[in-house]
C-alpha positions in Angstrom: 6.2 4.1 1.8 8.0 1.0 1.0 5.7 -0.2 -1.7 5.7 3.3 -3.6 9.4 3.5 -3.1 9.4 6.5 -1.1 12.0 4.6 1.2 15.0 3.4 -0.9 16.5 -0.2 -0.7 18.6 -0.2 2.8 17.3 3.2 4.2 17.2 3.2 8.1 13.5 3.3 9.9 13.0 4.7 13.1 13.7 2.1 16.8 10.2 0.8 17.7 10.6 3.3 20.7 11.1 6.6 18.5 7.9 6.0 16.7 5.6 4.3 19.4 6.4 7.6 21.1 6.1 9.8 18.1 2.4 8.4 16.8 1.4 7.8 20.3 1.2 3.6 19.9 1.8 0.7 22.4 5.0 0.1 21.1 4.3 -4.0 20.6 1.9 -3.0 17.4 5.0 -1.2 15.7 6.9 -4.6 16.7 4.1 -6.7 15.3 4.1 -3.9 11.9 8.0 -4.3 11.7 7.9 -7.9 11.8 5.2 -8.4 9.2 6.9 -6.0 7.2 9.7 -7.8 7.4 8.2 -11.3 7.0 6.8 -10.0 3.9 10.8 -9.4 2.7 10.8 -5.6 2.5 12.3 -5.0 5.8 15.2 -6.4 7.3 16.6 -6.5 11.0 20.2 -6.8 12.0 20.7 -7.3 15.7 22.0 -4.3 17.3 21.3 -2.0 14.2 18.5 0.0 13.2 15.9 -1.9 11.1 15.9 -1.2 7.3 14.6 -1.5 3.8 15.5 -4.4 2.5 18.2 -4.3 -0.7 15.7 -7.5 -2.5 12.8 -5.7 -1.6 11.0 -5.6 -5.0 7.4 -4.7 -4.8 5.2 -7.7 -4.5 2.1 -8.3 -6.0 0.4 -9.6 -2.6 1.7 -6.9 -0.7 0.5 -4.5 -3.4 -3.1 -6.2 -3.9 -3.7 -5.7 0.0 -3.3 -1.7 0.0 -5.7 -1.9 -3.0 -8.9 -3.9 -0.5 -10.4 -1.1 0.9 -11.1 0.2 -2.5 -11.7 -2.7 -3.8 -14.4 -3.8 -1.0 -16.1 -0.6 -2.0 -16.2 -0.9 -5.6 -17.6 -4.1 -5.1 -20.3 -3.1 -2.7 -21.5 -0.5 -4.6 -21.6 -2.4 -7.8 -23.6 -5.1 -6.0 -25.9 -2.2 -4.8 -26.6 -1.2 -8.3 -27.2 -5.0 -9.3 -24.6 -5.0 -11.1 -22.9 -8.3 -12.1 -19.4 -9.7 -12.1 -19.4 -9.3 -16.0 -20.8 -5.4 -15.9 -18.3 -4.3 -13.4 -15.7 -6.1 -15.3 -16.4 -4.5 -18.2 -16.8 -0.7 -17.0 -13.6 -1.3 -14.7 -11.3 -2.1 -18.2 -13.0 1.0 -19.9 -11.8 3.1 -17.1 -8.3 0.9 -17.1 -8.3 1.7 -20.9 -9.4 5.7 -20.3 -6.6 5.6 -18.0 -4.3 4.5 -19.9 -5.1 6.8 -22.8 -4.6 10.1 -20.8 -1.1 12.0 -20.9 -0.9 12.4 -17.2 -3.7 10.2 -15.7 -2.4 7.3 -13.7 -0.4 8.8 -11.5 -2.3 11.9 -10.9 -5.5 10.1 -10.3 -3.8 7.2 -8.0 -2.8 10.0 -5.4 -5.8 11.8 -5.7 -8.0 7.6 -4.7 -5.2 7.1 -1.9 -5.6 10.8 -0.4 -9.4 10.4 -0.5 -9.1 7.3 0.8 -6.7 8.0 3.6 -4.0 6.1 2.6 -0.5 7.6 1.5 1.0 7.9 -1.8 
């Protein structure tokens, strides 16, 4: 939510307590989330205040990249199924960059429709 800017630059997230409790969690892996999160610069805690987005928090590459490895695992996998090689899925992955590109309302649309099939969030 951070990474697609759904939460803005110095919003407030819930205590670890709220949503251990509301997702049903130990809360130490929300503590261990929050802190990578934060490690990674796009959370910030202030003692005695509610963690929040971070105001620098521009989207990083790395932290972008690692949403994109289950897909990416997958692609791989099948291509190396279909004995493919590194050149051949290079190639057919630019044409569908380039397809992509050339549609009115592609990217976006298509994007939510992967991370929804793929159980991640837009």
């Amino acid at each position: 939510m951070v990474l697609s800017g759904q939460l803005r630059p110095g919003a407030e997230l819930p205590s670890v307590r709220e949503l251990a409790g509301l997702h049903a969690v130990n809360p130490m892996t929300i503590s261990k989330a929050y802190s990578l999160l934060e490690a990674d610069g796009l959370l910030e805690r202030n003692r005695g205040k509610p963690m929040t987005v971070a105001h620098n928090a521009a989207v990083r590459p790395a932290a972008q990249l690692r949403e994109l490895e289950p897909a990416l695992e997958q692609l791989v996998l099948a291509a190396r199924q279909l004995q493919l090689n590194e050149a051949e899925l290079i190639k057919a992955l630019r044409r569908k960059w380039e397809e992509d590109d050339a549609s009115d309302s592609g990217r976006g649309q298509r994007a939510g429709q992967v991370l929804r099939r793929e159980g991640g969030t837009e």
